[in-house]
C-alpha positions as CSV (number, residue, x, y, z in Angstrom):
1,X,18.5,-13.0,-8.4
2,X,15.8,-11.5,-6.4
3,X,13.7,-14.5,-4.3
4,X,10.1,-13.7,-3.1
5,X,8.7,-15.6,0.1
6,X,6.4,-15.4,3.1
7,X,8.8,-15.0,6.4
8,X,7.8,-16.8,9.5
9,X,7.5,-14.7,12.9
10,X,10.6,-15.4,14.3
11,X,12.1,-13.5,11.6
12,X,10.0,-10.3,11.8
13,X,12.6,-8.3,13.8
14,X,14.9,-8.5,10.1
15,X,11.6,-7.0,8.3
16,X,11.2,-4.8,11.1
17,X,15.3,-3.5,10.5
18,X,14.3,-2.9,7.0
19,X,11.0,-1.3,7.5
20,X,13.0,1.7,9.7
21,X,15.5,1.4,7.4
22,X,13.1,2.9,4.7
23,X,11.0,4.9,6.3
24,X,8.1,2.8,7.9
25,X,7.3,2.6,10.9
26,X,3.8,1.1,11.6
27,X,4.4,-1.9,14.1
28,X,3.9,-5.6,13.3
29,X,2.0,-8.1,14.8
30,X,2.4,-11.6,14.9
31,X,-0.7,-12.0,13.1
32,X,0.6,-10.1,10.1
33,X,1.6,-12.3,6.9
34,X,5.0,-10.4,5.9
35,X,6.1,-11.1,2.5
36,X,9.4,-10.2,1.7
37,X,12.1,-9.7,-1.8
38,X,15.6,-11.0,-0.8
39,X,18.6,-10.4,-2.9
40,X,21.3,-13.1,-1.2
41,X,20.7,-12.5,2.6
42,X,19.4,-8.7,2.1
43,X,16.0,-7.9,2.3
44,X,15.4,-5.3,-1.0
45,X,11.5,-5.0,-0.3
46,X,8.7,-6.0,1.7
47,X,5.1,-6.1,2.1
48,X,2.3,-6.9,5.2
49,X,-1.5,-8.1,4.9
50,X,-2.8,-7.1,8.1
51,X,-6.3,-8.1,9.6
52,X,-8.1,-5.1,10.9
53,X,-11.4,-5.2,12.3
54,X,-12.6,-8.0,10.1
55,X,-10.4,-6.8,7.1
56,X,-7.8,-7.7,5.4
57,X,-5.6,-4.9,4.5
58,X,-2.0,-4.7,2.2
59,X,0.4,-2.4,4.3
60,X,3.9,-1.2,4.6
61,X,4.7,-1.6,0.5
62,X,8.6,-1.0,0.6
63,X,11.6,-1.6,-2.0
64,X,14.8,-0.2,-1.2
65,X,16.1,2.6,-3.3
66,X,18.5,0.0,-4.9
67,X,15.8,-2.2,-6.4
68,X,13.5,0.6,-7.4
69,X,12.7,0.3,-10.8
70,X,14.0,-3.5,-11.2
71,X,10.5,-5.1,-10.9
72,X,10.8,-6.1,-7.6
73,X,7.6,-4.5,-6.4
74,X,5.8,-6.2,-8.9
75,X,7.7,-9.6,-8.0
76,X,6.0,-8.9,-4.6
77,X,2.5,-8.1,-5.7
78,X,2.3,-11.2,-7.7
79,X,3.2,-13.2,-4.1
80,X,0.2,-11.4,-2.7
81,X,-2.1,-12.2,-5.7
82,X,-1.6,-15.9,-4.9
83,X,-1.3,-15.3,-1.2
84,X,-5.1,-13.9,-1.1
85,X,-6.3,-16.5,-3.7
86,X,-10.0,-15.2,-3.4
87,X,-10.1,-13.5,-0.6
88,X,-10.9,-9.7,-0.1
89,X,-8.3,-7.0,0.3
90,X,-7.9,-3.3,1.1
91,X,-5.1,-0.6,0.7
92,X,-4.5,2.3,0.9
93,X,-1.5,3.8,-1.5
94,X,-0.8,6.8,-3.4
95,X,-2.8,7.7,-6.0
96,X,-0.1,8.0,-8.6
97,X,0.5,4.0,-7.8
98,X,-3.2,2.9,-8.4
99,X,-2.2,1.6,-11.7
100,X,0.7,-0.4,-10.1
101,X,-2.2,-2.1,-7.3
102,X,-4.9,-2.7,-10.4
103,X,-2.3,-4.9,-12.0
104,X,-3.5,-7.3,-9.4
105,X,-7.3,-6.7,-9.6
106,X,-7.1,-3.3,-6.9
107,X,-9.5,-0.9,-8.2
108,X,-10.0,2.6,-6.3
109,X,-13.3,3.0,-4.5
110,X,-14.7,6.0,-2.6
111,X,-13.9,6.5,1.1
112,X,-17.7,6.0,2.0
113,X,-17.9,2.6,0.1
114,X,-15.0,1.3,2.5
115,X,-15.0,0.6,6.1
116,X,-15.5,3.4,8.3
117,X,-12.0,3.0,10.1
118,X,-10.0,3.0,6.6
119,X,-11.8,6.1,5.6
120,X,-11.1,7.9,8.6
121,X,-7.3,6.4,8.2
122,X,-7.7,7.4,4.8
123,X,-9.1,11.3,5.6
124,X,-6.4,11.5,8.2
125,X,-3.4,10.7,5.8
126,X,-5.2,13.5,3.4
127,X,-6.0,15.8,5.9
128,X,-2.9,15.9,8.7
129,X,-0.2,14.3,6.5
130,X,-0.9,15.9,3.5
131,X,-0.9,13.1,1.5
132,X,-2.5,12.4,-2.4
133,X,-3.9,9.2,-1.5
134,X,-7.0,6.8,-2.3
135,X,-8.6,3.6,-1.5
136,X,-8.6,0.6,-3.3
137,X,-10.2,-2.7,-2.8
138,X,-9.5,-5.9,-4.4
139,X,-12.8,-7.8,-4.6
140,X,-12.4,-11.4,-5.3
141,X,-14.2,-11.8,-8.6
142,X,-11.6,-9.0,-9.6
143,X,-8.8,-10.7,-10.3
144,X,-6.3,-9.7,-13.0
145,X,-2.9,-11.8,-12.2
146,X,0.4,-9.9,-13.0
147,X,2.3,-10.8,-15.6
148,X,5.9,-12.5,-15.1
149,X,7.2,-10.6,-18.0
150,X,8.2,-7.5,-16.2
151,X,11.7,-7.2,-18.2
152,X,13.6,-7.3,-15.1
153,X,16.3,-9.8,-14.0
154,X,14.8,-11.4,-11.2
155,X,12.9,-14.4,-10.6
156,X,10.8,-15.7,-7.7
157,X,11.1,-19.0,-5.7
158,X,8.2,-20.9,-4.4
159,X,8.6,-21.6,-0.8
């Protein structure tokens, strides 16, 4: 059984752990709202909504190698559909995942309709890093909630 919740700041240094553990390592600020998967005491995936510049922005989307495929990325975007409610949201992700964002309402805009510092993040992640990625917004009269019937084994609890 997989549990989805919101961890409180004391215990960022665990999400931290896993972040560097797979590959991301952006820091976090007290200020961030971390939502984390948990399998037992093991965190198996992770997500931040960061405020930036008057923003809010979905970060750091991470499931362990374990749990890939097992819907526990999905268990987590459902937490951040409720955690926004109506609110605004940004992210940047690979394009091959902007199907996996739109479940929850994301849909991909051009760099110039964004804020100027996420489409100069945005150019910079093409440009130095070589990445394939896009932006996507999540405007809140877009909402499309995920469905709970992923298939996978898992479950979330309410905290």
């Amino acid at each position: 059984m997989v549990n989805i919740r919101t961890v409180a700041p004391e215990e960022y240094g665990r999400v931290e752990a896993f972040y560097r553990r797979n590959d991301y390592s952006q820091p976090i600020d007290h200020s961030d709202v971390l939502i984390v998967a948990e399998a037992g005491s093991q965190i198996c995936g992770a997500i931040r909504l960061v405020h930036e510049q008057g923003a809010t922005i979905l970060r750091g989307m991470r499931v362990a190698e374990a749990w890939r495929g097992k819907g526990v990325g999905r268990l987590i975007l459902e937490r951040v559909d409720s955690t926004l409610g109506n609110r605004q949201c940004f992210c940047i992700p690979y394009r091959h995942l902007g199907a996996f964002y739109a479940a929850i309402g994301f849909v991909e805009i051009e760099p110039t309709a964004a804020p100027e510092f996420l489409a100069s993040r945005c150019a910079r992640y093409r440009e130095r890093l070589d990445l394939d990625v896009i932006i996507m917004v999540r405007a809140p009269d877009d909402r499309h909630p995920v469905s709970s019937a992923s298939g996978a084994s898992t479950r979330t609890q309410e905290e």
